[in-house]
C-alpha positions, 0 to 999 in steps of 0.5 A: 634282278633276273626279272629285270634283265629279262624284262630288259632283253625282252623290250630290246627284242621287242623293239628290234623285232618291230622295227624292223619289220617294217622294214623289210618291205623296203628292203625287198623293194630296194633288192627288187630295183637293184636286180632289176637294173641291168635290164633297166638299162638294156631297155633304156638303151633300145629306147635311146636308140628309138629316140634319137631314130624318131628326132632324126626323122622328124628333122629330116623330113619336115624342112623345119616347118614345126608346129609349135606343138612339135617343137615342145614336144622334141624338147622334151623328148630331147632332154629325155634322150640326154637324161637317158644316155646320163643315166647309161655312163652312170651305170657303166661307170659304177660298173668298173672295177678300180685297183689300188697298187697301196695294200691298206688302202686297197684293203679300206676302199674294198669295204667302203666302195661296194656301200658306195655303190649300192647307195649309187646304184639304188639312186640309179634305180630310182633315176631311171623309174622316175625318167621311164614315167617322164617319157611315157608323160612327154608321149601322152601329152603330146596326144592329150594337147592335140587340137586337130585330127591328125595334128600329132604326125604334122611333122611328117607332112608338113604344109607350106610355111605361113606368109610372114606376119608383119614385122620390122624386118618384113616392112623395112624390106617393103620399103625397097621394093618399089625401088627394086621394080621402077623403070629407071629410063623415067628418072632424071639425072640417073644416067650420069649416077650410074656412069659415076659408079660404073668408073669407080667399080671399072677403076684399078685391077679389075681382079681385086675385091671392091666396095662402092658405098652409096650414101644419102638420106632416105628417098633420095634413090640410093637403092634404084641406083643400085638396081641400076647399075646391076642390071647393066651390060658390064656388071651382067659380063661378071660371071657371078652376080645377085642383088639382095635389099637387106635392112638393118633388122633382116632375116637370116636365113632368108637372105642366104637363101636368096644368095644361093638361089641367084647364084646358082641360077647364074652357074645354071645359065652359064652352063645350059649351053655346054655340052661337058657339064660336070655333075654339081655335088650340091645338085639340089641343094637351091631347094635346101633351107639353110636350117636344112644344111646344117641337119644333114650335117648333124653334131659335126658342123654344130661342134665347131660352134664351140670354137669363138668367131674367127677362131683358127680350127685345127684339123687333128684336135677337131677330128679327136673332138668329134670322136671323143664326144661319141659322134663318129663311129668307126665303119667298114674297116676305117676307124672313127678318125678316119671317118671324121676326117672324111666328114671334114673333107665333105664339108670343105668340097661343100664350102661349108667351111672355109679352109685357111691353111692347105698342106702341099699334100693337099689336106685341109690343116686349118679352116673356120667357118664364116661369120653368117654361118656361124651365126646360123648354127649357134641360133639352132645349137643354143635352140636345141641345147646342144651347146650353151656359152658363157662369159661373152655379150652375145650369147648366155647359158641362160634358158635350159635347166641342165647345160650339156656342153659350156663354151667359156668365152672370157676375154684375156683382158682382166677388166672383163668379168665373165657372165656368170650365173649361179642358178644353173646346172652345170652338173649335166654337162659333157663337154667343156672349153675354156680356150684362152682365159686369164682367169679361172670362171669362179662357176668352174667347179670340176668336181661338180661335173663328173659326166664330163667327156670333152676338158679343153683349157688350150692356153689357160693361163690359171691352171695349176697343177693342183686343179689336176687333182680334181680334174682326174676324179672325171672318170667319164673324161675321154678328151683332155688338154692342157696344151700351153698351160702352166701344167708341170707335172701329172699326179698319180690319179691320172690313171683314173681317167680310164676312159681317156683318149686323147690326152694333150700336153704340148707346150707345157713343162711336163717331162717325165710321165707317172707309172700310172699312165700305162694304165691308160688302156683306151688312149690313142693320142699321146701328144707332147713337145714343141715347134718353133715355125717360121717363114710366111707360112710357117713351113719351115719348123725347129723343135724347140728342145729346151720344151722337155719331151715325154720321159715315158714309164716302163709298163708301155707295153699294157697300152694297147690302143696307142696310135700316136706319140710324140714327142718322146725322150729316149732317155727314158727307160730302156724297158719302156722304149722295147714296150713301144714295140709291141704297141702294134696300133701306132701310126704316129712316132715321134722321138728325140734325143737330148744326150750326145752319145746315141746309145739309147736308138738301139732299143727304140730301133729295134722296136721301130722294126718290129712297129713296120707294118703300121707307121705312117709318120715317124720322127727323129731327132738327135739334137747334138750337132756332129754326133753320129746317134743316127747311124743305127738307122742305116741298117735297120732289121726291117725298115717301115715300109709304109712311111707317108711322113718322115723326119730326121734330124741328126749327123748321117755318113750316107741316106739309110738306103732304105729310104728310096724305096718308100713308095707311099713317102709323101713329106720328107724333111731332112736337118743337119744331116750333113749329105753330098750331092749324091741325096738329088739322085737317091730321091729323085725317083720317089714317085710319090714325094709331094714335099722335100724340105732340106733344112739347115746343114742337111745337105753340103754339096755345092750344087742342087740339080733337077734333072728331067723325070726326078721328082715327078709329084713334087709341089713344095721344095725348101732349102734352108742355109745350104752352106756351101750351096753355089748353083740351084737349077731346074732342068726339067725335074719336079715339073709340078713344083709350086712353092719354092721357098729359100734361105741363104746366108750368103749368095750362090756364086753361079745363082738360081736357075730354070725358074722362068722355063722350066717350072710351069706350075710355079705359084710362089717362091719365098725368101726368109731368115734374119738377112735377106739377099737383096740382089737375089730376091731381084733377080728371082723377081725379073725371072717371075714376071717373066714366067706365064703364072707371074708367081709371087715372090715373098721376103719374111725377115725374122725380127724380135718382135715377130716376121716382117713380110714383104711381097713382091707381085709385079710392080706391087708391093706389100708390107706385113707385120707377123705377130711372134705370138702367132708363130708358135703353133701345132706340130702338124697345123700352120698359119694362115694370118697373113694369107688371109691379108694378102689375099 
């Protein structure tokens, strides 16, 4: 028996012991990766760094003229660098230390968690070994296929592109060129032609766009009548001309060439002769291909390819985006958004894109760019896979094996089934948009796409809140918005996104904000609320109160990076409206109150006060009409001296005095404030004040009056139902005013003076609300043409179904139809639609 159990413990032993020596190799192996790996990833890092150096080079100095070989070979060495910088998020990921506020799940997961993780960082190791020997085989087989002595460095000497092999487009564009070079004093009967389209393109305002189509069957001389009429002397008086022959197959990027260099040959010519040329900041760029404009402008330009053809880009979300993806660093004291939003400002003086929407302090707010550019950045970001798109005709994910950033193009219309391909890998992918869908993509699996740093889902009508729960396990996830979704409430994970920034809730049912929020400790924009805007241009804005704002938790005081908030409910707690005061990085403040009584200011004043260095932008809002919440701000302890923006809404006895002395106060709106004719004098010496916008009922005097030196900077000035206003005169005062823009519920008695005389910068004066006053318009339109600038008048009537826009110019008039879906929009963006068809 004892021989048994022996025998018995003897072959357990035996056994164990052999089988687990073989093991112990594996085990020391598997020890060796894993101390190893931190310096693995320092070296990765020098050698992402090397390699994104070496791509850079390479397109900057070879004009795009790559050898077939030296387009493999940066494709490999692309996808090597993002597989790279793949592995570098994972690692800093599985580095950082999750808390649990439940003590038996705390207690689990501290078991469960470091197996987790020692699976993931052996697989890590694993990961990077396997990509260190990928790129020393990218490296080697580029020198291994060379054919030539000194092929390898062709890229930086590049030779003159070869002449281009026949092709379709290449023979259609020959076909013209007899056409183009014939002497057409030869040909019989082109004379009356060319007379015949001289009078159409000469017929009506001479200033307005024009379109003269030439039709007939080939042969028949419809291109040297073209070439005809644009060498003649009156076309040759437009200051800017060029002749393109373009076929129905055509090269791109030849043809904008073309155009740019006869543009810029013209502006040569016209300014040989000048003696105060200005320096051309794009000086140069006639030797610039259009593949070459676009490198200069690196991820920046190509990240608006995200956005669908004539989509409405907004300033603040791109600017945000671009940071969130890692593309702009902060430098020299600005931070990244600033940083961004100078890039953005390049751009726009370079005409590389188009702003559709300026702010009377002159910032872009809203731009696109144009269709053919477009078209040029997509061909280069989908070559490159910098971007793939989905569920749309023109474009597919189709011809890379891992997807980094997805653009969902599904059309709202549920007839419409998206382009949906299964054998992709979406599992790589960084950044993801999904703008406008009806209907979820079935190949949108969040879990899956855990390297995720962009989540855009602006007005996709399918999100629940229960998809939040899968979406708040990216842990990489640093940009992220459900603006005008379903959403109506956040889940407790949202306080794994530990890397969020930029978190985006407007439009949406969601009021109060979980306890987990505040450990957000890298977000900067905390963004919730609604506007209703009106008028043409949507200057004149109403937030909407029946959309909650941000009911914020207590613990406000742990998020330290917050720059903007808005909009918030100060029924919050009153411990999480002091927090806000030591959130000393905040430039944007926005905050309302629901309640009659005004109680609740004072903990937020007393944290504005302690906010006076950095606020830039500060918006308040008692929404009670009569209720004196306000006047807790007429004495503050130490006002925010630096304001650029400011909004106040609600019943004041006086102007807080600290207010005329805001020299830095760019744009000040004011509604229901119910102030005396003394508010003219009080702002009048604002020296920096571009727009002063006096809503409904903010001010009750009888008469507005600008007198010499007010208002020096002044270029935007709206009264919004003045009930007891009687008389609007300039004289003298805001001498730079451009649009004046006007709401009456009934007409002044004395009327509307000074407009002809004394605003000679007038460009526009609009009328709005649900009655317009006829014979005012009339009057205002007589005082127009007499002015020097014939300014443009407008009537937007408000109608159920959207604005009703009527424009006045001269003896011209026009009628437009706004949409009541477009009228909604961003808090800090307006609307452009309608500019662009009266234009």
């Amino acid at each position: 028996m004892e021989s048994a159990v022996v025998s018995s413990t003897e072959g357990v032993c035996g056994s164990s012991s052999a089988s687990l020596v073989p093991s112990l190799p594996v085990l020391a192996e598997k020890y060796v990766l894993l101390s190893g790996v931190s310096l693995e990833i320092q070296e990765l890092k020098d050698d992402l760094e090397s390699m994104n150096a070496c791509l850079r080079e390479v397109t900057a100095v070879s004009d795009y003229h790559y050898s077939e070989q030296t387009k493999t070979w940066m494709k490999q060495v692309r996808e090597v660098a993002y597989h790279a910088e793949d592995c570098i998020d994972t690692w800093h990921h599985n580095g950082q230390q999750h808390h649990d506020t439940n003590l038996i799940k705390g207690f689990l997961r501290k078991i469960i968690r470091p197996l987790k993780k020692l699976r993931a960082m052996h697989g890590l190791a694993l990961e990077i070994r396997e990509l260190k020997t990928r790129a020393m085989k990218v490296s080697e087989r580029r020198v291994r296929y060379t054919i030539e002595a000194g092929a390898s460095d062709r890229y930086a000497h590049p030779p003159p592109p070869p002449p281009p092999p026949p092709s379709p487009e290449y023979n259609d564009l020959d076909r013209h060129l007899p056409a183009l070079n014939i002497d057409e004093s030869r040909l019989v009967g082109l004379s009356e032609k060319t007379k015949e389209v001289m009078e159409l393109l000469e017929d009506g305002n001479s200033d307005s766009l024009k379109v003269v189509s030439i039709v007939g069957f080939g042969g028949l001389g419809k291109t040297t009548l073209a070439v005809t009429v644009f060498k003649s002397p009156a076309v040759r008086r437009i200051q800017a001309q060029a002749f393109i022959a373009v076929s129905q197959n055509y090269d791109l990027r030849i043809l904008l060439v073309s155009l740019l260099k006869q543009l810029l040959q013209v502006q040569r010519d016209r300014n040989s002769n000048r003696e105060d040329i200005v320096v051309d900041p794009l000086r140069g760029i006639e030797t610039w291909s259009i593949d070459q404009i676009i490198t200069r402008c690196q991820n920046h330009l190509r990240e608006k390819s995200v956005f669908p053809e004539d989509y409405e880009i907004k300033r603040g979300p791109l600017v945000r985006r671009w940071v969130a993806e890692g593309f702009i660093n902060g430098r020299n004291g600005s931070s990244p958004e600033e940083v961004a939003e100078r890039y953005l400002d390049e751009f726009v003086s370079r005409s590389m894109v188009t702003p559709t929407r300026i702010a009377s302090t002159g910032i872009v707010r809203c731009c696109n760019v144009h269709d053919m550019m477009l078209e040029v950045i997509l061909s280069r970001t989908i070559q490159e896979n910098f971007i793939s798109f989905a569920g749309g005709p023109q474009h597919s994910a189709t011809g890379h094996d891992k997807i980094r950033r997805l653009s969902i193009r599904t059309d709202v219309n549920e007839n419409d089934t998206a382009q949906e391909d299964p054998s992709i890998n979406f599992s790589h992918c960084r950044s993801l948009s999904i703008l406008g869908c009806s209907k979820k993509p079935s190949f949108t699996i969040f879990a899956q796409q855990k390297l995720l740093r962009v989540l855009d889902l602006e007005g996709c009508g399918w999100l629940k809140d229960e998809d939040l729960k899968e979406i708040c396990k990216l842990y990489m996830l640093r940009y992220l918005c459900l603006r005008r979704t379903n959403i109506s409430k956040l889940p407790k994970l949202i306080g794994r996104l530990k890397e969020l920034v930029t978190l985006d809730v407007r439009e949406t049912s969601i009021g109060v904000l979980p306890k987990a929020i505040t450990g957000l400790q890298n977000l900067k924009h905390l963004l919730g609320g609604r506007y209703r805007y009106y008028t043409r241009m949507s200057r004149v804005k109403l937030f909407e109160p029946h959309m909650p704002a941000l009911i914020i938790p207590q613990g406000m005081k742990n998020m330290k990076a917050l720059q903007k908030i808005a909009h918030i409910d100060i029924a919050s707690d009153t411990g999480a409206l002091e927090d806000i005061g030591a959130l000393y990085q905040v430039t944007k403040l926005c905050a309302i109150c629901l309640e009659y009584e005004g109680d609740k200011w004072i903990p937020f004043a007393t944290s504005l006060s302690k906010l006076h260095n950095s606020i830039r932008h500060l918006s308040i809002i008692h929404w009670y009409n009569g209720a004196m919440g306000l006047e807790i701000f007429l004495e503050l302890e130490s006002p925010p001296i630096f304001l650029e923006n400011l909004y106040l809404w609600g019943m004041l006895s006086a102007l807080p005095q600290w207010i005329s002395s805001l020299n830095n106060l760019v744009d000040l709106s004011l509604r229901e404030n119910f102030l005396g004719e003394e508010l003219v004098s009080q702002l009048g010496n604002l020296q920096s004040l571009v727009s002063l916008k006096l809503y409904h009922e903010s001010f009750v005097g009888t008469k507005l009056c600008f007198e010499q030196r007010q208002f020096p900077r002044l270029k935007q000035f709206i009264v919004d139902n003045a009930p007891k206003l009687d008389e609007l005169r300039f004289e003298g005062g805001a001498p730079n005013l451009e649009r004046l823009t006007l709401a009456f519920e009934r007409t002044p008695k004395m009327g509307i003076f000074g407009i002809e005389t004394k605003l000679p910068e007038l460009k526009e004066v609009e009328f709005f609300g649900e009655t317009i006053i006829h014979s005012l318009v009339e009057e205002v339109i007589a005082a127009a043409n007499k002015h020097p600038n014939k300014p443009r008048v407008y009537t937007t009537v408000t109608v159920p179904y959207g604005l009703l826009v009527h424009l006045q110019m001269n003896t011209e008039k026009i009628m437009i139809l706004i949409p009541q879906n477009i009228t909604h929009l961003e808090d800090e963006h307006e609307d452009h639609h309608v500019a662009k068809e009266i234009k």
